[in-house]
C-alpha positions, 0 to 999 in steps of 0.5 A: 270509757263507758261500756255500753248498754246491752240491747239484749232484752228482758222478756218479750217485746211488745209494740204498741201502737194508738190511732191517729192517722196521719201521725201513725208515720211516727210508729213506722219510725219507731219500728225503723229504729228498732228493726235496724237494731234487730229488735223485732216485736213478739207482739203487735198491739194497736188501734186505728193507725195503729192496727193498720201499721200493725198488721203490715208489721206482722202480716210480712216476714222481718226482712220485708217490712219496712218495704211494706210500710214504706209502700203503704204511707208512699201511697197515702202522700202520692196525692199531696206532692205538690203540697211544699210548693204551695207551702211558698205561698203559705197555702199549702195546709189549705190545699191539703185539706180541701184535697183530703177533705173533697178528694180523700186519700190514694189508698185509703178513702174516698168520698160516699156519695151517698152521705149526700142524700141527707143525713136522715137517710136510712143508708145502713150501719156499713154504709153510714159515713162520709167517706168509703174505705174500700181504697183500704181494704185493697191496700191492705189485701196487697200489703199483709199477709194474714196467712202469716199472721195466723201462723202466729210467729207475731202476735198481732192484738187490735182494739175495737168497739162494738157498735150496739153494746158500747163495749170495748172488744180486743181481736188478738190472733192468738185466740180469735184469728185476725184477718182483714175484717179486724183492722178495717174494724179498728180502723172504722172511725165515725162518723168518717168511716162506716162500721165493719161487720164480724160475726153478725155483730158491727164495730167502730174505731177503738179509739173512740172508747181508749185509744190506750191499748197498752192496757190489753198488755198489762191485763194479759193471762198469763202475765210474761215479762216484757218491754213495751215500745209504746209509741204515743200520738197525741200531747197529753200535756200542753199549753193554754190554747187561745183561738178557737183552732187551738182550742179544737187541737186541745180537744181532739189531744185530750180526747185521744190521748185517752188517760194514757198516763193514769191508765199506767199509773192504775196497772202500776198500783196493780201490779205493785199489789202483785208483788207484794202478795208474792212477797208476802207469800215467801214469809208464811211458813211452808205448811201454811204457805202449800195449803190450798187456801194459801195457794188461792189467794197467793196465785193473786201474786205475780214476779213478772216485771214490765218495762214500758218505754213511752214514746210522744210524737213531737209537736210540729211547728203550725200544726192544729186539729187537722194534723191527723189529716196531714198526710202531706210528704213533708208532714209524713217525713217530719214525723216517721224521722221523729219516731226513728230519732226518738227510739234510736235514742231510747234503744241506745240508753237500754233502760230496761238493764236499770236496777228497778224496785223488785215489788214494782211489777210496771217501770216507766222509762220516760 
């Protein structure tokens, strides 16, 4: 009989979380899974989707977060249930999106009436866009507990970028303080939505600079051992498209995907350079290892080891480039049952008990 793994985990957790929209149901999933098995995140990394979902996380205690995240995609389908009877008529994608499209989505946005007026009226930097997100921004208020947050019990980290200078900009509560204003921010996706002012300066998405923020992770100061439930929305591999709705499908995964893979595979050379120069440092004798010239170069090293379990969302069957749109109840239900599914799976395994390589700094447990 073979003994099973324990679950008891090496260092902090960490959540990770891309944008993505209406797939971000797959990280509810995933965090189900991992709340049922008791493993509740010490940090909450996300952008877009990702930070919307991450601040309910963090923004409420362990006990009432899954009714929050429940309420919340609940609310963003409540206006597409009517969606699987004309799915009978194979029309049901087709209403959904003109629904979203001319209607938005309860909870979340609305149509900007003012985007009508033509698209060289000066309407302002926070007002610039196809769709009003105050819908949001009273979800959000109702949802997250931003008090909680800044007690920092979870660290709670969201990526944007800023408007004028192009720069990619991480608010993390551990240092900035983190409040409605910074997931409106990260979620503030152009031309759709419009630019969130903070300090006098605007910010977009982060996902239109790297949809990866798994990087703020390995770059943290000071580095600590963790295991990091990344949960990941977008196909970055996949088959030739051969119509044009393909190949917008092809485009947008490429786009967002955001070289999430040669992203860890660079922190991996990283990383494993940390490990050897701590291992180099253990061969100097000790007079030269305590000089203060040594102890310069040798704080370039590091002994923490980063377990990173990748989770990918499941292709589902028809979908194109609007699946981000999907917030059918259907689509929703598919993908968080996914999400669950997957890191149920991965949790039992417990990859992170493995023997690893001591100079591999970043283990990737596909």
């Amino acid at each position: 009989m073979t003994k099973a793994k324990s679950n008891k985990l090496p260092g902090q957790v960490v959540l990770v979380m891309q944008g993505g929209g209406a797939l971000g149901a797959f990280q509810a999933g995933v965090y189900e899974a991992m709340h049922d098995a008791g493993i509740e995140p010490d940090w909450v990394v996300g952008t877009s989707i990702g930070a919307i979902n991450g601040a309910i996380i963090a923004g409420n205690s362990p006990a009432n977060r899954m009714d929050r995240l429940r309420e919340f995609w609940q609310l963003v389908a409540s206006a597409h249930t009517s969606s699987d009877l004309w799915s009978a008529f194979g029309l049901g994608k087709l209403v959904h999106n003109l629904g979203a499209v001319s209607s938005g989505i309860p909870g979340f946005f609305t149509p900007n009436l003012q985007a009508h007026f033509g698209a060289q009226v000066p309407l302002g930097i926070t007002n610039a866009s196809y769709y009003s997100t105050a819908a949001l921004r009273d979800t959000l208020e109702q949802l997250v507990n931003f008090d909680l947050i800044a007690q920092g019990s979870t660290r709670l980290t969201l990526g944007t970028v800023n408007v004028a200078s192009g720069r990619m900009r991480y608010f993390d509560s551990r240092e900035d303080g983190v409040g409605l204003d910074h997931v409106m921010a990260s979620g503030a996706l152009p031309p759709a939505f419009p630019a969130v002012e903070i300090d006098g300066e605007h910010y977009w998405d982060g996902g239109i600079y790297s949809n990866t923020p798994i990087e703020v992770v390995m770059e943290d100061n000071p580095r600590r051992d963790s295991v990091i439930f990344a949960a990941q929305l977008w196909q970055q591999e996949n088959s030739l498209p051969s119509t044009m709705a393909q190949v917008s499908s092809r485009l947008k995964d490429i786009q967002f995907a955001s070289r999430a893979e040669s992203h860890l595979t660079r922190q991996q050379q990283i990383h494993h350079l940390r490990h050897v120069v701590r291992e180099l440092g253990r061969m100097l004798p000790p007079g030269t290892r305590t000089s203060p010239e040594a102890q310069e170069l040798l704080g370039w090293g590091c002994g923490t080891v980063m377990h990173v379990l990748p989770m990918q969302v499941p292709a589902l069957p028809g979908e194109d480039h609007t699946k981000d749109l999907d917030f059918t109840p259907g689509g929703i239900r598919a993908r968080w049952d996914a999400g669950r599914e997957f890191a149920k799976r991965k949790i039992s395994e417990a990859p992170w008990n493995d023997p690893a390589d001591p100079v591999m700094g970043i283990v990737v447990h596909p």
